[in-house]
PAMARLO-546897 format. One record per residue: residue in three letters; x, y, z of N, C-alpha, C in turn. Coordinates in steps of 0.1 Angstrom, whole numbers, plus 5000, padded with zeros to 4 digits. Each point is the difference from the previous one (the first is absolute). Last residue first. Example, Ala and Ser with C-alpha at 12.3 -4.5 7.8 and 13.67 -1.06 7.14 Angstrom:
# residues 2
SER512849785071500950115000499250115008/ALA500349434999499150125000500950125000/
# end
This chain:
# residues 486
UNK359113017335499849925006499849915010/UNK503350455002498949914987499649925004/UNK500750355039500549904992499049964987/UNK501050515019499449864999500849914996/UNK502950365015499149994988499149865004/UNK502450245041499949924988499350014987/UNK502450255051498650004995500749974987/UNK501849855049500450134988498949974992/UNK501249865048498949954990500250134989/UNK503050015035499449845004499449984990/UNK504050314985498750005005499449875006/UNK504950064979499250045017498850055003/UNK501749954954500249805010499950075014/UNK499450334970498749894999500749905009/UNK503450314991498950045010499049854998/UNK504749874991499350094995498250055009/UNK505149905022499049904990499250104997/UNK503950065037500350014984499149834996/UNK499350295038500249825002501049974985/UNK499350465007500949955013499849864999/UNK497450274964501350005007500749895006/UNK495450035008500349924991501450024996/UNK498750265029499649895004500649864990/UNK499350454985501250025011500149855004/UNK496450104977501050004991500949975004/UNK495850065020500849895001500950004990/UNK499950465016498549915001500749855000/UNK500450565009500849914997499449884999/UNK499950605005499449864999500849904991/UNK500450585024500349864993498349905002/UNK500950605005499349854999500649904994/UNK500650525030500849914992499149824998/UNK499050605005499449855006501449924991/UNK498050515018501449994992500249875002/UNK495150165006501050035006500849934993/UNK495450234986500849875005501149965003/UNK495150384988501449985001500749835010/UNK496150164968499550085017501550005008/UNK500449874950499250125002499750095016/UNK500949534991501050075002499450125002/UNK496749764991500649985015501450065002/UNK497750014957499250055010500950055013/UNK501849674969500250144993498850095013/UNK498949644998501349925010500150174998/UNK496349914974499549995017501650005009/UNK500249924956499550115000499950055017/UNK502549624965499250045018500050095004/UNK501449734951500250115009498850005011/UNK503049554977498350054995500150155012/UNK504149784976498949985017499450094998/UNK501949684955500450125005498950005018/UNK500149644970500649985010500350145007/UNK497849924956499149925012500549975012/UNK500950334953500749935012499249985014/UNK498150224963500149854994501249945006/UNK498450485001501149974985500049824998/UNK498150265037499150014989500649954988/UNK502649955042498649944998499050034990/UNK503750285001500649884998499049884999/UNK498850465016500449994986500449885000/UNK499450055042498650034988500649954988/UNK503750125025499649815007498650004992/UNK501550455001500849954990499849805001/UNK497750305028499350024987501549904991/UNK501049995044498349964997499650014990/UNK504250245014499949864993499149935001/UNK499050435013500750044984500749834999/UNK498150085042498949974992500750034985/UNK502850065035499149845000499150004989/UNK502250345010501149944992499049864994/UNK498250295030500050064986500849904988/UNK499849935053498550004991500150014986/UNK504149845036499650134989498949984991/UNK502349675027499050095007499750104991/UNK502849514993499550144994499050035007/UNK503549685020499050054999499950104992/UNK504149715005499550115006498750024996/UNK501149494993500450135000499750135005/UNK500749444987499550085009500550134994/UNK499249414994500650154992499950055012/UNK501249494986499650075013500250154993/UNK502449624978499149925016499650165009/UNK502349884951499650105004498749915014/UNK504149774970498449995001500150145013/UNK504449744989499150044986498850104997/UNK502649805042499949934993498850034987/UNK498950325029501549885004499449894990/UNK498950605012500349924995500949885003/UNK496450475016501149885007500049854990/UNK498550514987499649905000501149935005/UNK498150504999500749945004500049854999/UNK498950584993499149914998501349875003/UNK499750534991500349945012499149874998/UNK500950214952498850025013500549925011/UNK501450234945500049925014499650005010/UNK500450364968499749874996499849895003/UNK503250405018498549974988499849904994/UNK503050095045500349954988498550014992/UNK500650185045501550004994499949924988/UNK495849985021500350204996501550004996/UNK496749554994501150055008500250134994/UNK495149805008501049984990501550055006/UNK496049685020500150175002501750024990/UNK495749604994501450025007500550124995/UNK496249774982499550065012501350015008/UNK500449824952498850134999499550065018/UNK504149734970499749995018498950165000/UNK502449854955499549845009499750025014/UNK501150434974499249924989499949855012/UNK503050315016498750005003499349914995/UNK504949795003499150124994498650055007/UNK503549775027499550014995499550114990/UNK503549895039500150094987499449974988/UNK501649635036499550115002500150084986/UNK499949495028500450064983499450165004/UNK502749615035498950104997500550034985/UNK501649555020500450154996498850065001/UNK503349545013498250074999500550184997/UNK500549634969499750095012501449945011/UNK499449954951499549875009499650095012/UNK500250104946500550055014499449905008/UNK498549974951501749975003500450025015/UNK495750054986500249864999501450015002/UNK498250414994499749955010500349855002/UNK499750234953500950045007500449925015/UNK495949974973501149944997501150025009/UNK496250285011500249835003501049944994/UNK499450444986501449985017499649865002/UNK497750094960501350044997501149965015/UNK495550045001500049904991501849974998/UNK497750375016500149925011500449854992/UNK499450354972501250065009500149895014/UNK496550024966501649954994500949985009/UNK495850125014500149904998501449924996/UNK498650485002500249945014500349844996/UNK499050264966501350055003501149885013/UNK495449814966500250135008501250055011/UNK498249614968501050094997500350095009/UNK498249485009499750124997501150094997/UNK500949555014499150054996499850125002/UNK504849654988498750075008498850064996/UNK505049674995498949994998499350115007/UNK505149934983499050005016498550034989/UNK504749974975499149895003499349995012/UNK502950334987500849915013498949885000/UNK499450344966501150024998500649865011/UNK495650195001500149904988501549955000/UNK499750385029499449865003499849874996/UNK501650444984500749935009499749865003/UNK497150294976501049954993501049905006/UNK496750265022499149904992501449944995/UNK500950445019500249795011499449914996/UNK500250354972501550005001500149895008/UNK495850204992500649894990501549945000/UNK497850335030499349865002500949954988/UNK503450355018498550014997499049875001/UNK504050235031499749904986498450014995/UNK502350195041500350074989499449904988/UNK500049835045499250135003500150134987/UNK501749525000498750015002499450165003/UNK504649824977499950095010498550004998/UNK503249574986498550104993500350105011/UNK503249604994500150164993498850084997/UNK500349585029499649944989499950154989/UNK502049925042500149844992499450034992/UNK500650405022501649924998499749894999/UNK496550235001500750104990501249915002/UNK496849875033499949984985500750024994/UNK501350135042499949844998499549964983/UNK499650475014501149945001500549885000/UNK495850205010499950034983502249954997/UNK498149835045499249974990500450024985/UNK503249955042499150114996499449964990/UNK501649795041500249984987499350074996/UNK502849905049498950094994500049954988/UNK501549675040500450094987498650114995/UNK501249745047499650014991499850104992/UNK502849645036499950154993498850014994/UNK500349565027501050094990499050115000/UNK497549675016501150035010500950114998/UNK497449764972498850075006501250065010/UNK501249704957500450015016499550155006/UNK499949644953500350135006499649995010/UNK500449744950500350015019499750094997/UNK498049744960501050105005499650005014/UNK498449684970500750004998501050155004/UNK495749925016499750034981501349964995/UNK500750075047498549944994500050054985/UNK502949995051500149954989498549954994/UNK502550255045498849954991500349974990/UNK501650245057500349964986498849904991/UNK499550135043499850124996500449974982/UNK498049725052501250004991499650154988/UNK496549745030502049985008500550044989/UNK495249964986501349904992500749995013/UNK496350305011499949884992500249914997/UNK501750395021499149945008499149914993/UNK503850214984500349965010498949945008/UNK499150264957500949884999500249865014/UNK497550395001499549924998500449894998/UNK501950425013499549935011498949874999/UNK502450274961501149895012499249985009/UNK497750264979499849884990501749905008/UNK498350435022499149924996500149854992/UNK503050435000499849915017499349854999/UNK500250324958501349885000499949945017/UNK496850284990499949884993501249925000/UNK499850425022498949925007500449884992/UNK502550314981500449975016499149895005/UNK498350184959501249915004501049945005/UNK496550385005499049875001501249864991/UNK501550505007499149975016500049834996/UNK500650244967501449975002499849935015/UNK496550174975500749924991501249905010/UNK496850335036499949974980500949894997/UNK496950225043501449964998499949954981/UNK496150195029501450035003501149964997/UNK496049685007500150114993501050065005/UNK498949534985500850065012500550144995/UNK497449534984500250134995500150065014/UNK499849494973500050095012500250124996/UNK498449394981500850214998499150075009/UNK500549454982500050095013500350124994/UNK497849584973500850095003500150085012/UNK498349514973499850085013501450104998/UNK496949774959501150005010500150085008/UNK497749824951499450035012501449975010/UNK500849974954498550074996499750055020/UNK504949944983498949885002498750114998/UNK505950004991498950024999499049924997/UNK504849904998500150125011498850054999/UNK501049624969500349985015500050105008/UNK495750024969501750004999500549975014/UNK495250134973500549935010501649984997/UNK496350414984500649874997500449925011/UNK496150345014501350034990500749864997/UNK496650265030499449934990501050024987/UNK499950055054500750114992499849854985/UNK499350095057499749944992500450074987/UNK500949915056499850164986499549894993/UNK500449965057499949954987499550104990/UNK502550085051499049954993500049934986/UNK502250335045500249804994498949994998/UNK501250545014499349894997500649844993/UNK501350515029500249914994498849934996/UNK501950515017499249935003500149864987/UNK501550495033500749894996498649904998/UNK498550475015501850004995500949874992/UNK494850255000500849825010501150064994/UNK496550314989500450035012501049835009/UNK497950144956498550015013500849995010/UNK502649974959499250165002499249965009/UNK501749654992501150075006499450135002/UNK497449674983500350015013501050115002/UNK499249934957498750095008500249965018/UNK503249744969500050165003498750115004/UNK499649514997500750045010500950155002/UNK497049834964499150045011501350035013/UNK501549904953499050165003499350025013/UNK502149554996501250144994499550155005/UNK498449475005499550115005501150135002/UNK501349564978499449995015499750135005/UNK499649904948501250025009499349965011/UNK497149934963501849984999500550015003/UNK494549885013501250095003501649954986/UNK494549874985500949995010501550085003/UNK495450234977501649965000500449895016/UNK494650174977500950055007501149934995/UNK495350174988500649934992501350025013/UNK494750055009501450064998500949894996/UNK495150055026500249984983500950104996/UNK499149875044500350124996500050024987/UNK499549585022498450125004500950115003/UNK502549674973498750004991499150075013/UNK504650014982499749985016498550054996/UNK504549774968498650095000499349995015/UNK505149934971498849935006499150105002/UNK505149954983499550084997498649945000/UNK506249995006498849884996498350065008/UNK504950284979499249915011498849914996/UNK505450164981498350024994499049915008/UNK505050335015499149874996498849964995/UNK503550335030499850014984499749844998/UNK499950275049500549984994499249994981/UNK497850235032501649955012500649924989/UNK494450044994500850135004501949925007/UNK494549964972500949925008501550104998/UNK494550075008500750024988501549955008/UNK496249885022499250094985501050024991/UNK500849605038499750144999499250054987/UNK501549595035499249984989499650215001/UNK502749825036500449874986499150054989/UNK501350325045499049914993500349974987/UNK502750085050499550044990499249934986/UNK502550015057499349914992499150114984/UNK504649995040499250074997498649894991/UNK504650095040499549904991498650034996/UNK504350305017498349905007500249984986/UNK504750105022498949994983499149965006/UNK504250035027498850095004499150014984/UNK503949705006500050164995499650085002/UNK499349505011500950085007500550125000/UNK496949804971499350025012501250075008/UNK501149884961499050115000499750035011/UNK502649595002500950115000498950104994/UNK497549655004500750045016501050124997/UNK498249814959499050045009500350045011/UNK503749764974499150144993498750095010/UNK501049555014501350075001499850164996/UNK496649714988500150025009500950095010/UNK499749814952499150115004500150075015/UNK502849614985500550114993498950145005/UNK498749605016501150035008500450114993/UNK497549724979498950075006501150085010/UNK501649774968500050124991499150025015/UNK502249645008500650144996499750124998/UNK497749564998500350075016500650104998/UNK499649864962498750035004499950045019/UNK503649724983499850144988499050055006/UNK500649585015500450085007500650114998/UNK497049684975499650095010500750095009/UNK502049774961498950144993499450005019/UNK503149635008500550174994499150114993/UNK498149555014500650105012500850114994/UNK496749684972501150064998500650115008/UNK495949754995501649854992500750105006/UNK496150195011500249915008500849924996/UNK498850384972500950055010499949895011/UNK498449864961501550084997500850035013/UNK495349924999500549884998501450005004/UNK497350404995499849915015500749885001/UNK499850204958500950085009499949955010/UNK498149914956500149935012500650025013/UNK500050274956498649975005499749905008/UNK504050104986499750145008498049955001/UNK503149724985500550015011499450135006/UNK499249864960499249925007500650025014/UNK502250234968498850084999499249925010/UNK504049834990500250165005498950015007/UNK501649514992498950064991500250175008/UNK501449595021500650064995500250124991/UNK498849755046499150004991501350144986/UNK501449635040499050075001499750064985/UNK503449685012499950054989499150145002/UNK500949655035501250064997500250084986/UNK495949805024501050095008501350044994/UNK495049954972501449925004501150075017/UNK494750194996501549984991500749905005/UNK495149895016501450095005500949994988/UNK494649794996501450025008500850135000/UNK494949955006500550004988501650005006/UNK495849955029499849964984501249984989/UNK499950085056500850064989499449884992/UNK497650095049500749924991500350054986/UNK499850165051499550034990500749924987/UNK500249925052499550105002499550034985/UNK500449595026500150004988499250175001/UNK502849685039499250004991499350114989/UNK502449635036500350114991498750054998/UNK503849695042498350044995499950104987/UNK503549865029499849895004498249994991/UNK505350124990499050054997499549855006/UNK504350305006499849885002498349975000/UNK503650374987498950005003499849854997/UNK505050234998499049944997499050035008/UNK505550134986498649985009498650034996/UNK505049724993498950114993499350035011/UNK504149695000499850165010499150094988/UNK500849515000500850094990500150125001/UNK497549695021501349925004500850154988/UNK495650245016500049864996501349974999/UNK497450295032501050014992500649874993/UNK494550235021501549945004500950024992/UNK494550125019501450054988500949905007/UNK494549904996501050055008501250024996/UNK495250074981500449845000501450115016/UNK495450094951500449975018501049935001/UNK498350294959501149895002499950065016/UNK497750144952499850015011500949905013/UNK499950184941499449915015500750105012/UNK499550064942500250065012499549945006/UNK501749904950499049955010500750075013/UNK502949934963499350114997498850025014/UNK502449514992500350124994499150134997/UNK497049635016501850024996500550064997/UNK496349645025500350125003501249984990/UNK496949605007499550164993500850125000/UNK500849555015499449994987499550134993/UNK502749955042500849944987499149984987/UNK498050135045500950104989501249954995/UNK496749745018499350104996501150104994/UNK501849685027499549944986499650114993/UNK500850135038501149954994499849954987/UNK496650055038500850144993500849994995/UNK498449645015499150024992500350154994/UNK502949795036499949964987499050034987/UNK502250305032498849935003500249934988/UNK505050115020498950084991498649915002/UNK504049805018499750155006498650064992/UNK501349594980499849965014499950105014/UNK501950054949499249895002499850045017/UNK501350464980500849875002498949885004/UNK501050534975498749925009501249825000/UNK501550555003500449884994498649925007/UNK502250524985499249935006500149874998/UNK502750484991499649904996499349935014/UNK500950524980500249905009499549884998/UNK500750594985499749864997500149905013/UNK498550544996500849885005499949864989/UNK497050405001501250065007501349935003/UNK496249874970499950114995501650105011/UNK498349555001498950065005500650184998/UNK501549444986500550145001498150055002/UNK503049494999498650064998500550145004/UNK501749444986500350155007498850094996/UNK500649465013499750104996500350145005/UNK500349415000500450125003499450074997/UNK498949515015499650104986500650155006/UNK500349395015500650154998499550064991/UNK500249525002498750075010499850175000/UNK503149824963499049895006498950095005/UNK502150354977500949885007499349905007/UNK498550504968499649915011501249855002/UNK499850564987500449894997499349915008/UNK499150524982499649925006500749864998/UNK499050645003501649854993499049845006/UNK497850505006501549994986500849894999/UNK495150185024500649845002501450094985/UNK497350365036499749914987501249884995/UNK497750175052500650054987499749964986/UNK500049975061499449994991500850104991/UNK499649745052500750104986499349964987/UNK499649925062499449964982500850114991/UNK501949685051499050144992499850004987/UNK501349755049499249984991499750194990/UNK503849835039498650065001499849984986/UNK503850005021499749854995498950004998/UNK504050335020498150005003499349844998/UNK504450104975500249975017499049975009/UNK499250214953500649874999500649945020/UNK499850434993497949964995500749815000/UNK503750335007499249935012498149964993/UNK503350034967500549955011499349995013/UNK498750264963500149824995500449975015/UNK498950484976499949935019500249845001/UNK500350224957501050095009500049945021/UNK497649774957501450025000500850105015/UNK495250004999501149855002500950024997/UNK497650374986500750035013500149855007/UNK499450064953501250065005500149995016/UNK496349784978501249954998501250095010/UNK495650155021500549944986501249964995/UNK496149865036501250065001500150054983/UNK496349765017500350075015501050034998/UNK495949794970501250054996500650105016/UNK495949674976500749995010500950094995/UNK496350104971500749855002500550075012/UNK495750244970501249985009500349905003/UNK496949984968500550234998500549975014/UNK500049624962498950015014500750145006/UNK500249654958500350184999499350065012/UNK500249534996500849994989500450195000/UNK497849625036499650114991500950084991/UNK498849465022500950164999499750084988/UNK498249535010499050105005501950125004/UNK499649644970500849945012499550105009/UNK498650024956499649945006500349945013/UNK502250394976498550015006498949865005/UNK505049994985499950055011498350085008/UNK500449774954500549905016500150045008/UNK499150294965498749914999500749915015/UNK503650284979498650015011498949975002/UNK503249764975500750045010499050105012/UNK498849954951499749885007500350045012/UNK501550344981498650024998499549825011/UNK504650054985499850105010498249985003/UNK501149824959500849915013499550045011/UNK499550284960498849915003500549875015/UNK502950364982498650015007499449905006/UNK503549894969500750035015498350015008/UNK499549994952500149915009500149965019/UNK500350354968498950025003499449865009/UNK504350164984499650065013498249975004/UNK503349654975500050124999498950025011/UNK504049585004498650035000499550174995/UNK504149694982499850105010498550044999/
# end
């Protein structure tokens, strides 16, 4: 079996001939007057016409039979086959591309359509020619590339072996979209807020942290999709307001977490906790259905049906009955203990940590869909606490299949409150928790001038990833790698 550097070097000759045969091997336009899909779709009378037309693509299949050279070829919307035949085709165009043209290689193809004895339909080629010549072959077709990691560094490859990863990717652009119309249909404007702040604000993560050298300032790419800024909208006066954007968050990789991903979150003032589960449970069947058709799921090895009911789970409740700790009574060593106790791995000591440490375990058993309500404060430092229960804070997570897909909560408007878990979120960062959210002084301000009774979710490709049941990274186009060795 020839190796690759061999294969090359074949290719390499191959265009030496097509440059001596005076064709241009990477020429910046070829003949092209349809694309695949819209022959397919208009075959019949284009074909009736008898009219000469050019297509163009990349070569996926090649047999030759005496005079006969089939070929299938794809242009990204369509496949379709072509056929050069002795005595239709220019002989000198015939030859010329039996010696040079293969596999992987985009042409150019004149000719007229018919239906061959076996009802293909075909492009009857009377002329080619050589839109960009492939150096290097094509995955096996039937093995494509097996290797995880080379699959993600060849992903262009990956995603031409392999119509199911792209018609994931159609999905996911459709998942946004869907999402996008139903905001829109809510009356949500659609907002734009800034990726690179002074201090990073909306959720709990250790950001990734650059320099704006003609301000000589140390700044944060974003964690959240603009948390603190879209409540400064609400106080300027927007009643309803959304963003689809990208966070970043300089943290491990796992099947449910990535360094860089697109989140959506809204805020809809006037209404709270109970307001923004109504919305969410609308929302996530309107995705199902306009996605998938369908509401039921199976992923991680558990169903559930977007359709059904959905169950309440109360946080300090769900733990205390798997795993006997009362989070809002226990002390740290009692959940240090515990922990060691169920073999879970975690970092840092601090109250909040245990304590979220503690319901992750937990969460893997419930399939949904369920909301998780009846958070501690300790894990929701900007969610308005509950006046019917101490300790707890109107705060909300839509749970499936194990995995928390989406938070939200009543808004803490209360300046005072705000700033007394600012200093407590201080303290934690000074203590050497690199995840605690860094305080925003300038936000504590804006309440201060006052901000209306706000309900905020956000939901990101978690959800997405969910519903295909696969792990997030395999739904990125280009997930980010460790160098390669050598």
């Amino acid at each position: 079996m020839a190796s690759l550097e061999e294969l090359r070097h074949t290719r390499l000759e191959k265009l030496k001939k097509l440059e001596k045969a005076g064709m241009k091997a990477y020429p910046s336009r070829v003949p092209r007057d349809l694309s695949l899909s819209e022959v397919v779709r208009d075959f019949e009378k284009l074909s009736k016409e008898g009219k000469e037309v050019s297509l163009a693509g990349r070569v996926m299949a090649l047999r030759a039979q005496g005079g006969l050279t089939f070929l299938n070829f794809t242009d990204g919307t369509a496949a379709f086959q072509a056929l050069l035949k002795e005595g239709d085709t220019r002989e000198d165009a015939r030859t010329l591309f039996a010696e040079t043209v293969d596999i992987g290689d985009f042409i150019s193809l004149t000719g007229t359509l018919f239906i061959t004895k076996r009802g293909e339909k075909t492009l009857q080629v009377k002329d080619w020619t050589m839109a960009a010549k492939a150096l290097l072959p094509l995955p096996e077709k039937w093995h494509g590339i097996t290797d995880p990691e080379e699959r993600y560094r060849l992903r262009y490859l990956d995603l031409l072996m392999n119509p199911e990863l792209r018609e994931m990717f159609e999905r996911k652009a459709k998942f946004w979209s869907v999402t996008r119309r139903f905001l829109n249909d809510h009356g949500f404007l659609e907002v734009e807020t800034p990726t690179l702040e002074v201090t990073t604000g909306g959720a709990e993560a250790r950001p990734f942290r650059t320099h704006h050298n003609d301000f000589n300032l140390d700044v944060y790419l974003r964690i959240s999709v603009g948390e603190l800024w879209q409540k400064r909208l609400m106080a300027g006066g927007f009643p309803k307001t959304f963003e689809i954007g990208r966070a970043y968050r300089n943290e491990g990789t796992s099947p449910e977490h990535l360094q860089e991903f697109t989140n959506m979150e809204l805020y809809l003032a006037y209404a709270n906790a109970e307001d923004g589960m109504k919305l969410v449970q609308s929302l996530y069947r309107t995705i199902a259905k306009g996605v998938y058709g369908k509401t039921k799921f199976l992923s991680r090895g558990l169903e559930f049906d977007l359709a059904d009911e959905w169950e309440h789970v109360d946080y300090v409740t769900k733990v205390k009955e798997l795993t006997g700790i009362d989070i809002l009574s226990a002390s740290e060593k009692e959940m240090q203990k515990k922990l060691k106790e169920l073999n879970v791995e975690y970092e840092g000591k601090s109250r909040e940590r245990l304590a979220d440490t503690l319901w992750k375990y937990c969460r893997k058993k419930i399939a949904g869909p369920a909301f998780l309500t009846g958070h501690p404060v300790v894990v929701a430092p900007l969610s308005k606490a509950d006046a019917k229960r101490p300790g707890t804070v109107e705060m909300f997570c839509p749970i499936l299949a194990g995995s928390e897909v989406g938070k939200g909560y009543s808004e803490l408007n209360d300046p005072l409150d705000q700033r007394k878990r600012f200093e407590e979120q201080q303290k934690l960062l000074e203590a050497g928790d690199e995840e605690a959210m860094m305080p925003d002084w300038s936000f504590v301000e804006m309440l201060e001038h006052g901000m209306p009774p706000t309900c905020g979710f956000g939901v990101g490709e978690r959800l997405f990833a969910t519903l295909e049941g696969k792990p997030i990274r395999e739904t990125q186009l280009f997930p980010l790698l460790r160098l390669k060795q050598g």
